[in-house]
C-alpha positions in Angstrom: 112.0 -69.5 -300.7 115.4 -67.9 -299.9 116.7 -68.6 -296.2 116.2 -64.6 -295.4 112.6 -65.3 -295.9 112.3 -68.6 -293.8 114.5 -66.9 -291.1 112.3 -64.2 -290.6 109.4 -66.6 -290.7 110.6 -68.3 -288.2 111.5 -65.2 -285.9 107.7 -64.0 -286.2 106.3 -67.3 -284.9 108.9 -66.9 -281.7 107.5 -63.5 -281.2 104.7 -63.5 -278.3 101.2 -62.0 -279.7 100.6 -58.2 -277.8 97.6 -59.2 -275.5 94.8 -56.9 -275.8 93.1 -54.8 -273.6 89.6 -56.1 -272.3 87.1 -53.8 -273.5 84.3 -52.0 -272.1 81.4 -50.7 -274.1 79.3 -47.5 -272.9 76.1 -48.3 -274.8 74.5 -44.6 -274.4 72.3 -42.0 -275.7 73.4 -38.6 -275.9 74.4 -38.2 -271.9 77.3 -40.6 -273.2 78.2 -39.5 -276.7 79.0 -36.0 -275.0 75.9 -33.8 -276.6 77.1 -30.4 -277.4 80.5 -30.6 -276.6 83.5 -32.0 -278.1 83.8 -35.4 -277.8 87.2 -35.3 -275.9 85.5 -33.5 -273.4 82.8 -36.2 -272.2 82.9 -38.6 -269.5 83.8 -41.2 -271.4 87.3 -40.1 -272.7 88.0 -39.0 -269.0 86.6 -42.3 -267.7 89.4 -43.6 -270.1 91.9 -41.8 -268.7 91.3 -42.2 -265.3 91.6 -46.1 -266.1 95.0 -45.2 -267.3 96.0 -43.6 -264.4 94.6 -45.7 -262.0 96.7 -49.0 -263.7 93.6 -50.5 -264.9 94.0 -52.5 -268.2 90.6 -51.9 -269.4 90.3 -50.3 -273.3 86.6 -48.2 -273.2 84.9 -48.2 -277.3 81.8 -45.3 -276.9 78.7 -46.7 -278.6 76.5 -44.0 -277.7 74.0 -42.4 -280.5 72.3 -38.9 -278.9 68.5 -39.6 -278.5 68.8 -43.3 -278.5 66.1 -45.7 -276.8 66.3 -48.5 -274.9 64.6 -50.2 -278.6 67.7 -49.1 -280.3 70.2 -50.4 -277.8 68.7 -53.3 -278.0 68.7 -53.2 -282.0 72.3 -52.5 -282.2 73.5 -54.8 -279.2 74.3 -58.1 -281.4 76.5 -56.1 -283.4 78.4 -54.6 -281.2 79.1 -58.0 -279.3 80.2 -59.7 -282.6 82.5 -56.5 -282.9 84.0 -55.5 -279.8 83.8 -58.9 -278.2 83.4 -56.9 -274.5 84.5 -58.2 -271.1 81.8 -55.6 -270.0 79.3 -53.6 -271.4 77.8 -50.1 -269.7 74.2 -49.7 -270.2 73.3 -45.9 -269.9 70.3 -46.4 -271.6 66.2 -45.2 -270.6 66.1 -41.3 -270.8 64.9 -41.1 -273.6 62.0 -43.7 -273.6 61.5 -41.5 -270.2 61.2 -38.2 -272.1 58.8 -40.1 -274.8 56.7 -41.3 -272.4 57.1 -44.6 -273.2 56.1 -48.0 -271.7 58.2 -48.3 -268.6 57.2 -52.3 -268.8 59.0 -52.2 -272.8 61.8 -50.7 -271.2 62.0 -52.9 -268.5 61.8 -55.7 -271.0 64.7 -54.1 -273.6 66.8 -53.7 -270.7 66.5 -57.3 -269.7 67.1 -58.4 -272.6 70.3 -56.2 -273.3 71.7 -57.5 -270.4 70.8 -61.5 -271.6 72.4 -61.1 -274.7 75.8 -59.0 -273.7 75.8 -62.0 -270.6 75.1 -65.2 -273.2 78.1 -63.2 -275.3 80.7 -63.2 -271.8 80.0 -60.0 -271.0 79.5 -58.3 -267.4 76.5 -55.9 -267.6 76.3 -52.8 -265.4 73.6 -50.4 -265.1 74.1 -46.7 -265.1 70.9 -45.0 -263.8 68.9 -42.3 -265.2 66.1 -39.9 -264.0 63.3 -37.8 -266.1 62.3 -33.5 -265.6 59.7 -33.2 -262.4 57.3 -32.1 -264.9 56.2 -35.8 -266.2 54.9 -36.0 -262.7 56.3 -38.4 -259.6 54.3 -41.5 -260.2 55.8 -41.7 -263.7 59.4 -40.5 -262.5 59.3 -42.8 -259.4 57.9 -45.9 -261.8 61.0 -44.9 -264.1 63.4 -44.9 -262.2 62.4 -47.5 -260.2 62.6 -50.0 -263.2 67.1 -49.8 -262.9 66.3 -50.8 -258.9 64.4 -53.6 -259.7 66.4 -55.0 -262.9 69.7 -54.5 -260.8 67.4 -57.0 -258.1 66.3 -59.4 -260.2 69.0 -60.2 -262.6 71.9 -59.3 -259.9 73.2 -56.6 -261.9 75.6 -53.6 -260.6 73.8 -50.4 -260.4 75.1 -47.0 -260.3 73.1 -44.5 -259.3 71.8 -41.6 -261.2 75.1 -40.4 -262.5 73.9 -36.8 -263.0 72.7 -36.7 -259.3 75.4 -33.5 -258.3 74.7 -32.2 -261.7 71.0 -32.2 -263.2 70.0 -29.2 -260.6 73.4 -27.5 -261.3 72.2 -24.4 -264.0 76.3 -23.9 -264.1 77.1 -27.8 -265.0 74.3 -27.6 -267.5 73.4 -26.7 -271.1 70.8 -24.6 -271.9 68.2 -26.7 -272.3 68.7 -27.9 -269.3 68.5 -31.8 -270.0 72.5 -32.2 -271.2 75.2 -31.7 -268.9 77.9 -29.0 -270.2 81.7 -29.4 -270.5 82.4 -28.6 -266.8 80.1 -31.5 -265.4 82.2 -33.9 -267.5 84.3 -34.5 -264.8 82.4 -34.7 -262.3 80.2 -38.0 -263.7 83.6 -39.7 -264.7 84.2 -39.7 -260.9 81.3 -40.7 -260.0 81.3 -43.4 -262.6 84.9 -44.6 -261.6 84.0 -44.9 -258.1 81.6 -47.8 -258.6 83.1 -49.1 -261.6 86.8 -49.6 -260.7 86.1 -51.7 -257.6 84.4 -53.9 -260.1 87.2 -54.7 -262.6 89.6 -55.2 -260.1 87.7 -58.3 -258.8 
């Protein structure tokens, strides 16, 4: 080995590794993988960039799939731990099982358990609420949403609240079929997001 080579050897072992980022995972459905708009555009890339703004080390990896259940979360969520290795992982997950008329008890239960698994692999878990239409009828909306109150309760996790709440009964911040926020409304639920999530990292 000539002494070029061991002399540069030795210079790469004095260098300091590049720490990286913490990540944060946005496990979604199609509210978070920016249906019907270019990707760039969703609240997840301007989530990103508000981070950067606001000095806050955090790297965000979208692992959002449009109609995904709380089921496929939950199918999907070992993976991504072993991949991503998160220092927390954003749950914006239940619409759909809402819209399906689904078992709000399974839900409950994949949600739980989602939020087990992401804490057994050093993750924090935060809960981004959703709502379903009026027309599934308010003891079915009510026992929905009431599930993110109670699983925020009893496992202590951080809850933000409906994050389409300024934006659902917008007809100007929505698509036409009246379920997927448009391009303009991006913004809007990346500050809403930001302003329950950044107090959180910076603890």
């Amino acid at each position: 080995m000539s002494r070029f080579i061991v002399a540069l050897m030795m210079l790469l072992m004095c260098v300091p590794a590049i720490a990286k980022s913490p990540v944060i995972i946005v496990l979604g459905d199609s509210i978070s993988a920016g249906y019907g708009i270019d990707v760039e555009q969703g609240w997840v890339t301007l989530l990103q960039g508000k981070l950067a703004q606001a000095n806050i080390d955090y790297s965000i990896n979208n692992e959002s799939i449009s109609g995904d259940t709380t089921a496929g979360g939950l199918a999907r969520i070992d993976r991504i731990l072993t991949q991503h290795k998160p220092a927390v992982v954003m749950v914006e997950l239940g619409a759909n099982d809402g819209l399906r008329g689904l078992s709000p008890a399974l839900m409950k239960s994949n949600l739980a358990e989602i939020t087990r698994r992401s804490r057994q692999a050093g993750a924090k878990v935060i809960l981004l609420g959703m709502k379903i239409p009026p027309n599934y009828g308010k003891r079915y909306i009510d026992l929905f949403y009431d599930i993110y109150l109670q699983l925020s309760q009893e496992l202590d996790i951080p809850f933000i609240p409906f994050i389409l709440e300024d934006v659902a009964l917008d007809k100007d911040l929505m698509q036409a079929d009246g379920l997927h926020p448009n391009a303009k409304a991006q913004p809007f639920i990346a500050d809403k997001i930001a302003t329950y999530l950044f107090p959180l990292l910076k603890k």
